[in-house]
N, C-alpha and C positions, 0 to 999 in steps of 0.2 A: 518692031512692027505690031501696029494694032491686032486683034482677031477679033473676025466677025461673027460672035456668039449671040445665037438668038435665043432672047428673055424671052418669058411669058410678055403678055402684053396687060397690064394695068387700067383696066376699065374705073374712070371717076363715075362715080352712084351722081346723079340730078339731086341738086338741093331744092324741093319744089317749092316751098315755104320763102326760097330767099328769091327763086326764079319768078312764079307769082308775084310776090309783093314788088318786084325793083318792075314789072310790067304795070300792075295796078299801078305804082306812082307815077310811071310814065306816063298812062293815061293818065290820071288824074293831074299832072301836071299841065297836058296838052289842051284839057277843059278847061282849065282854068285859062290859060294864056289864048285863048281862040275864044272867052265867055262862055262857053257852050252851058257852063253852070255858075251860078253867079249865088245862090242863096249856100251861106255857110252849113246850115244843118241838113241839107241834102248831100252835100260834098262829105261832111265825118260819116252820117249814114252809110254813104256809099263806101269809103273807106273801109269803117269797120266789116259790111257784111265783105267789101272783097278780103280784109287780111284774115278773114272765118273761116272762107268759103280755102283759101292758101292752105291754110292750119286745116284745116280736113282733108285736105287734098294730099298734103305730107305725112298726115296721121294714117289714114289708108297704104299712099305707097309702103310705111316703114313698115305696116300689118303685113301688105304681098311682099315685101324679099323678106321678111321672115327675121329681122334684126331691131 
């Protein structure tokens, strides 16, 4: 017979870096297929400042938990 022993509970940390960017493609993939943006060097612009803006955002979190 089984025993019902309770473990701590294992909290996953947010990858923000990888959660931001798979969002930013999303949108930037839904602009693209709707035209919403049509000139290539506004689309990379946009790109790079959002995978920047991701990379700062994950550079912060990992400074507050302290790892």
């Amino acid at each position: 017979m089984a025993r019902d022993v309770e473990r701590p509970r294992r909290l996953h940390r947010t990858d923000w870096m990888a959660l931001l960017s798979g969002v930013l493609f999303v949108v930037l993939g839904i602009l693209l297929v709707t035209r919403a943006i049509t000139d290539p060097l506004i689309l990379i612009g946009v790109m790079v400042l959002g995978l920047a803006f991701a990379g700062l955002v994950a550079i912060v979190a990992r400074g507050v938990r302290g790892k």
